[in-house]
C-alpha atoms as an extended CHARMM CRD file, in Angstrom:
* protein
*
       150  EXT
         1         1  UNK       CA           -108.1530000000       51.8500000000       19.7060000000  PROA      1               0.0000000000
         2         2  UNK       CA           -109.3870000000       49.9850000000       16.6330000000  PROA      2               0.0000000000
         3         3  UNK       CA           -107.2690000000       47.0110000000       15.4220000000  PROA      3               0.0000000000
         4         4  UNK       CA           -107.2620000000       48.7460000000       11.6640000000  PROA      4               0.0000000000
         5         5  UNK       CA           -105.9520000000       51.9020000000       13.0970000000  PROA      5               0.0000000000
         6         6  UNK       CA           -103.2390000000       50.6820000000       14.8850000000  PROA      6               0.0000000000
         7         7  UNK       CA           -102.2110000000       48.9470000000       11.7670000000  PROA      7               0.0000000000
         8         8  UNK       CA           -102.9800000000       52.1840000000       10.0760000000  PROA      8               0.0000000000
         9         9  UNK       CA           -100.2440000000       54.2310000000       12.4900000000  PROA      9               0.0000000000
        10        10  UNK       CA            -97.7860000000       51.3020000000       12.0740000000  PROA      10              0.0000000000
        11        11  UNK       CA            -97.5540000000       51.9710000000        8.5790000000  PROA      11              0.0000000000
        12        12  UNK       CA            -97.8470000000       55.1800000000        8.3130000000  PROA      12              0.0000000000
        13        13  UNK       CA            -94.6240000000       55.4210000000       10.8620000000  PROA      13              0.0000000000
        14        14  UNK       CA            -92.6460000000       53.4610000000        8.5540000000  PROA      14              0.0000000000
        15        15  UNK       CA            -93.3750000000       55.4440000000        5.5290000000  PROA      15              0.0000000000
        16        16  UNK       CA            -92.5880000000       58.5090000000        7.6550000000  PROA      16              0.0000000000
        17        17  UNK       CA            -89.2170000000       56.7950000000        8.3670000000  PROA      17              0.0000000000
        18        18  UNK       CA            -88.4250000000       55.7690000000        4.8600000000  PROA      18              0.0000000000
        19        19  UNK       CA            -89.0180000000       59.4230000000        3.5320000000  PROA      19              0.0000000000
        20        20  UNK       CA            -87.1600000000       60.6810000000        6.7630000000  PROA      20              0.0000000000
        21        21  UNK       CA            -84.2450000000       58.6400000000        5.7720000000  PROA      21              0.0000000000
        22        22  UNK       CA            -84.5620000000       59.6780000000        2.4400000000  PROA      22              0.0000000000
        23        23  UNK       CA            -83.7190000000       63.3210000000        3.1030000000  PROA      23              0.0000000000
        24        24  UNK       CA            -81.2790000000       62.6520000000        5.4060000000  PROA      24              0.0000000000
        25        25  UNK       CA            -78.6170000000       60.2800000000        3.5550000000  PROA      25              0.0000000000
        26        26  UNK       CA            -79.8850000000       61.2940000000       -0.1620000000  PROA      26              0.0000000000
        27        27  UNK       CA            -77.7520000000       64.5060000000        0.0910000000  PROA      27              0.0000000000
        28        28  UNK       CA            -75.0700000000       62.6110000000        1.2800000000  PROA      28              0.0000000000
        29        29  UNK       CA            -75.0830000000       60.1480000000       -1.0570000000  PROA      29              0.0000000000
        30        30  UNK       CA            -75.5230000000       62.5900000000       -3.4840000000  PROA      30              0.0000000000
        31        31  UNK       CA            -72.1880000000       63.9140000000       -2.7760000000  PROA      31              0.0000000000
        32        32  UNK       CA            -70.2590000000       60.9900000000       -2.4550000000  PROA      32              0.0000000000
        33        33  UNK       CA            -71.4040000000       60.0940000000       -5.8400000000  PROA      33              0.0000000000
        34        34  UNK       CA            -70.1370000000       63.6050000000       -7.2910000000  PROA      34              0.0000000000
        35        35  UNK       CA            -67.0790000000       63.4220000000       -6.0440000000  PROA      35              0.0000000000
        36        36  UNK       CA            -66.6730000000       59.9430000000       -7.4360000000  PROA      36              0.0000000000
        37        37  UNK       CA            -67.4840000000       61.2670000000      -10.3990000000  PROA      37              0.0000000000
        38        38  UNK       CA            -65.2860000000       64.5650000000      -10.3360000000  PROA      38              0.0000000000
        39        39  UNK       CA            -62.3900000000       62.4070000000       -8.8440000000  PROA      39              0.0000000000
        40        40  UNK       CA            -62.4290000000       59.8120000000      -11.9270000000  PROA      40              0.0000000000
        41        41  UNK       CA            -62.6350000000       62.5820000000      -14.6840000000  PROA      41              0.0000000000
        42        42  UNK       CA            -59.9120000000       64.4080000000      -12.8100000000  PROA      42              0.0000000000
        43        43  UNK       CA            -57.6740000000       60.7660000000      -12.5340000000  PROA      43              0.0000000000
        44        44  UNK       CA            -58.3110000000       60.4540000000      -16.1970000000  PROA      44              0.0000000000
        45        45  UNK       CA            -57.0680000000       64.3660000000      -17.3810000000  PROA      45              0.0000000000
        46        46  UNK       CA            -53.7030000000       63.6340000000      -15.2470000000  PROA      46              0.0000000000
        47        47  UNK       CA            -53.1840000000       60.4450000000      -17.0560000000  PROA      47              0.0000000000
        48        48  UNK       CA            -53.6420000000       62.0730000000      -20.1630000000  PROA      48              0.0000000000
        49        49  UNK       CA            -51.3250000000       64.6010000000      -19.5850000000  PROA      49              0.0000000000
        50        50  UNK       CA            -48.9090000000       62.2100000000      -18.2680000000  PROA      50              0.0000000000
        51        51  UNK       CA            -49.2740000000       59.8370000000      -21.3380000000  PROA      51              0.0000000000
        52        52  UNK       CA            -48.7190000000       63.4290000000      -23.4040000000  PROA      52              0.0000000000
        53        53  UNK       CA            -46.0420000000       64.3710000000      -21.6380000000  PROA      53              0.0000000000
        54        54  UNK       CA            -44.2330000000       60.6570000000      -22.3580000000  PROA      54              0.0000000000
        55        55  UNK       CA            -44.6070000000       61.0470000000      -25.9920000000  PROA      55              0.0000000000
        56        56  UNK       CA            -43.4410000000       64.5710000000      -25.9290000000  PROA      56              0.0000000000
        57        57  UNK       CA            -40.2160000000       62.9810000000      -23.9660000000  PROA      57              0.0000000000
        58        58  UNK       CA            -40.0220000000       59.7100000000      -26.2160000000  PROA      58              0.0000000000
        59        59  UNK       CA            -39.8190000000       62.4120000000      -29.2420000000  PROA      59              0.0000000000
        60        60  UNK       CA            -37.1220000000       64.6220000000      -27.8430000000  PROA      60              0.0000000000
        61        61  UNK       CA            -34.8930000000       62.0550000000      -26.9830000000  PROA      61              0.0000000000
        62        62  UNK       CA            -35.3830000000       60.4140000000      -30.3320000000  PROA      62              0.0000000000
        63        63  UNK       CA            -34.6860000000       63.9350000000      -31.9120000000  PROA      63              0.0000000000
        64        64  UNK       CA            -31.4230000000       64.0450000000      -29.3860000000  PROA      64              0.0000000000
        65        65  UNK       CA            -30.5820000000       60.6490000000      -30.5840000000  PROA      65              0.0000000000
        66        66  UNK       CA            -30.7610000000       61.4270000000      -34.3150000000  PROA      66              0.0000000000
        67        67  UNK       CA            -28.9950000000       65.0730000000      -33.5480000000  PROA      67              0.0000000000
        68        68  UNK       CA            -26.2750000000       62.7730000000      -31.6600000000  PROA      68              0.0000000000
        69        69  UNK       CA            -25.4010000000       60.7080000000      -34.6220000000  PROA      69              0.0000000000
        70        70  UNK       CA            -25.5710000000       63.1450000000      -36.4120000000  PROA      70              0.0000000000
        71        71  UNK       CA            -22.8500000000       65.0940000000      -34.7130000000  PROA      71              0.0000000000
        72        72  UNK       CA            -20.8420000000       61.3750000000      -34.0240000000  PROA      72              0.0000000000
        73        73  UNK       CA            -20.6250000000       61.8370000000      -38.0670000000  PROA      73              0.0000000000
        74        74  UNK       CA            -19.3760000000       65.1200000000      -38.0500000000  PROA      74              0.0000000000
        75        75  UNK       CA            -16.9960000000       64.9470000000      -35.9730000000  PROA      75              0.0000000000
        76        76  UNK       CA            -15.5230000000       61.7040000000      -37.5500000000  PROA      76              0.0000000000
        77        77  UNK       CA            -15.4280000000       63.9190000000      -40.9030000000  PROA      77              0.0000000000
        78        78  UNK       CA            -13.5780000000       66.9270000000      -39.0420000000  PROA      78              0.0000000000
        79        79  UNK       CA            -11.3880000000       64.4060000000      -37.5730000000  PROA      79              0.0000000000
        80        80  UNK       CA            -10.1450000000       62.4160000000      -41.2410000000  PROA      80              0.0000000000
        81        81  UNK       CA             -6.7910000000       62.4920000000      -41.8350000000  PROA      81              0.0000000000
        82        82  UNK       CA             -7.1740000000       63.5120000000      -45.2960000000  PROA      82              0.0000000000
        83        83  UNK       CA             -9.4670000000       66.8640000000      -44.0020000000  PROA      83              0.0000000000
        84        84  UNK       CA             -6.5210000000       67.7990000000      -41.4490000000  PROA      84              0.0000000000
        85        85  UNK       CA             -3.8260000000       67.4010000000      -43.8160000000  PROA      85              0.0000000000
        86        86  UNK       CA             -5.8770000000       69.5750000000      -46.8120000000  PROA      86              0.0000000000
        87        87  UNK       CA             -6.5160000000       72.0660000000      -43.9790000000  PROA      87              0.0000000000
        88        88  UNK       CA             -3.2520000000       72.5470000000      -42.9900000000  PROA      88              0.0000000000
        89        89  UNK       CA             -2.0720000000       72.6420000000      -46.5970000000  PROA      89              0.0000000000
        90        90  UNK       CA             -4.4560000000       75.6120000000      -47.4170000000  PROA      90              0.0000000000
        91        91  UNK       CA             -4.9110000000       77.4530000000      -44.3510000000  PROA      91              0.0000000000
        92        92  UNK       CA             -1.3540000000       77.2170000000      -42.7550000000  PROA      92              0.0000000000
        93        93  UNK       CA              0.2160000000       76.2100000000      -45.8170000000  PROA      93              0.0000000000
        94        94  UNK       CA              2.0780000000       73.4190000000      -44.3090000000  PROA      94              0.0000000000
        95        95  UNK       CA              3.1750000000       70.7210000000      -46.3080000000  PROA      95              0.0000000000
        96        96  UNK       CA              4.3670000000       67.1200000000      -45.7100000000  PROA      96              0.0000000000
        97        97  UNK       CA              8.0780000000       66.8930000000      -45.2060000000  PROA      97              0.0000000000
        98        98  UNK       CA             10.2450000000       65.1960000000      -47.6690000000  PROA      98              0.0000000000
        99        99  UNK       CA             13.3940000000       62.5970000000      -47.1660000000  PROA      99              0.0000000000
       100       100  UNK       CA             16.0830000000       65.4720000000      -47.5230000000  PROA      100             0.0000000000
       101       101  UNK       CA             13.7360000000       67.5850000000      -44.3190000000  PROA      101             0.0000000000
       102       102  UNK       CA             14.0440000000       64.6930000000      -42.2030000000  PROA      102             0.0000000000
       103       103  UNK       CA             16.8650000000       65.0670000000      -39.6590000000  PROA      103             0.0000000000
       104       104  UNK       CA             17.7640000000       61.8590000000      -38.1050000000  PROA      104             0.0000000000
       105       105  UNK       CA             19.6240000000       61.5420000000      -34.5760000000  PROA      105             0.0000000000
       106       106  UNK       CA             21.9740000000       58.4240000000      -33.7400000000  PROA      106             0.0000000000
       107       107  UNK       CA             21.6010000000       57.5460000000      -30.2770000000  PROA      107             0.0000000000
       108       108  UNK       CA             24.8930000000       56.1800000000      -28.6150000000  PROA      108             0.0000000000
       109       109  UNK       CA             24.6090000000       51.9050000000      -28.6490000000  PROA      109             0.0000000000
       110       110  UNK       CA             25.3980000000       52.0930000000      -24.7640000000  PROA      110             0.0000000000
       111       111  UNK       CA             23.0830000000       51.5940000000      -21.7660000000  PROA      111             0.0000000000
       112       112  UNK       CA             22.5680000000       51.9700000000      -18.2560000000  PROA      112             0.0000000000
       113       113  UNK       CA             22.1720000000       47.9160000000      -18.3880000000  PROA      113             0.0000000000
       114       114  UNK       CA             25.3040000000       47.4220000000      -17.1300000000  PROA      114             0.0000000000
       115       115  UNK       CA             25.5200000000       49.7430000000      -14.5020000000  PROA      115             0.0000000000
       116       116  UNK       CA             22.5260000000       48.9860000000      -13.1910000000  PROA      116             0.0000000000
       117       117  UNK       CA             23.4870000000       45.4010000000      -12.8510000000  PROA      117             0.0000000000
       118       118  UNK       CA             26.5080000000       46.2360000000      -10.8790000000  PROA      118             0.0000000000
       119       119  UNK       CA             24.4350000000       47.6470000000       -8.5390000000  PROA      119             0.0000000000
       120       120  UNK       CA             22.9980000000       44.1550000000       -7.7480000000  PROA      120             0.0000000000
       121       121  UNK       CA             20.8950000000       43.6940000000       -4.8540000000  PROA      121             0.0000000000
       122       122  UNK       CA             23.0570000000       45.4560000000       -2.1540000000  PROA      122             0.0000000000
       123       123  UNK       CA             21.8880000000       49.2490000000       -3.0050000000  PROA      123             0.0000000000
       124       124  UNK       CA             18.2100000000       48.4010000000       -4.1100000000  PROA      124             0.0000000000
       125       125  UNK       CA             15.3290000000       50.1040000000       -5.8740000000  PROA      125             0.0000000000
       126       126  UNK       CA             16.3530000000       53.4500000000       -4.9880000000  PROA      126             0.0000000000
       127       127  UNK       CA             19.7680000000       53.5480000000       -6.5150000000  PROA      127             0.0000000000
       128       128  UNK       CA             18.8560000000       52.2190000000       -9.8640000000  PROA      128             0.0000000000
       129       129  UNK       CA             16.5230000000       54.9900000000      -10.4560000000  PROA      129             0.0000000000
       130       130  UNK       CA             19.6150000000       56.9700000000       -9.5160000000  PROA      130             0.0000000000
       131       131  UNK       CA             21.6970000000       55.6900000000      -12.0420000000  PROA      131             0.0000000000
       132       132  UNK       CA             19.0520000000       55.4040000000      -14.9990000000  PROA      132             0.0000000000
       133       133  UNK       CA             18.2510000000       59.2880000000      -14.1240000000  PROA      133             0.0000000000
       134       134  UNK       CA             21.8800000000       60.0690000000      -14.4980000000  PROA      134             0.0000000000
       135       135  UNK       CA             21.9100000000       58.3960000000      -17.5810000000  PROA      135             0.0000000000
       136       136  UNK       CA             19.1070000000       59.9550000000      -19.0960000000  PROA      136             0.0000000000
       137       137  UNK       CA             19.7940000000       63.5200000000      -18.1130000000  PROA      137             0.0000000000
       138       138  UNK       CA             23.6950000000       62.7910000000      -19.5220000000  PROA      138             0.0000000000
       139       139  UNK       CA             21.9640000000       61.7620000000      -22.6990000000  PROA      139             0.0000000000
       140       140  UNK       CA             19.7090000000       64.5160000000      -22.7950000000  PROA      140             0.0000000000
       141       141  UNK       CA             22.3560000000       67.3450000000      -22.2950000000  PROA      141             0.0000000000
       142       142  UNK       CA             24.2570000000       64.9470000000      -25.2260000000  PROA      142             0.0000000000
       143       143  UNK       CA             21.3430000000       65.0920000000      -27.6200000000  PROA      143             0.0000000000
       144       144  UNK       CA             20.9220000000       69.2120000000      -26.4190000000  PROA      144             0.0000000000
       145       145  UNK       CA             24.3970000000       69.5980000000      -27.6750000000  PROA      145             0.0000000000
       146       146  UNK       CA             23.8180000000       67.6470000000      -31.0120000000  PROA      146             0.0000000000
       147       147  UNK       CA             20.6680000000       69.9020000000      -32.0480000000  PROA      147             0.0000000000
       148       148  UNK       CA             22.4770000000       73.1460000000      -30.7820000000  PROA      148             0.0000000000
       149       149  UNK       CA             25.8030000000       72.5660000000      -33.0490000000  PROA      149             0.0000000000
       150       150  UNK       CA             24.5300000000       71.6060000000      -36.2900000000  PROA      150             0.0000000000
């Protein structure tokens, strides 16, 4: 075989490779190079939606915000004393009570004080409750009796 066609066959095998490796990997790089591109444009609409939906979320809670205060004021208006007490006058037609409607109670000057000191430390917790809830219901029935005779 002649030297220049052996050289000949030598480069005509690589050629055949390079175009053999051509159409083997080309589709496959191909590919890859779509779905680079397909995955980036899809990475890019999420993040726009998600930067969307932020601002749409930032807005509402501004809007709750202002809607808050806004209610914070209204309620501190409803709640004036001057609003209840023209309210009351016009709906219910209450009115503020004068000196001569006021009914004041005396209370008796004595107090379970004393009793509860003779107790000392011989009977304990227990029977000083006993005593001051004696007292108080004795009072009670007292005051009962006031309110009931007048």
């Amino acid at each position: 075989m002649n030297v220049y066609v052996h050289e000949y066959e030598k480069i005509e095998t690589r050629t055949r490779r390079r175009n053999n490796f051509l159409l083997r990997y080309l589709p496959i790089l191909l590919l890859m190079a779509a779905g680079i591109v397909v995955g980036k444009i899809y990475v890019q609409s999420v993040a726009i939606r998600w930067s969307r939906d932020l601002i749409e979320r930032n807005e509402a809670a501004r809007d709750l915000e202002l809607q808050n205060q806004e209610l914070t004021r209204s309620i501190a208006a409803l709640k004036a004393r001057s609003r209840v007490a023209r309210d009351a006058a016009d709906r219910l037609g209450m009115v503020v009570p004068g000196d001569e409607d006021v009914v004041w109670l005396t209370v008796p000057a004595r107090a379970p004080v004393a009793a509860v000191a003779e107790l000392g430390a011989d009977q304990g917790k227990g029977g000083a409750v006993a005593v001051m809830q004696g007292w108080l219901d004795a009072l009670w029935q007292e005051e009962a009796l006031a309110l009931t005779s007048q």
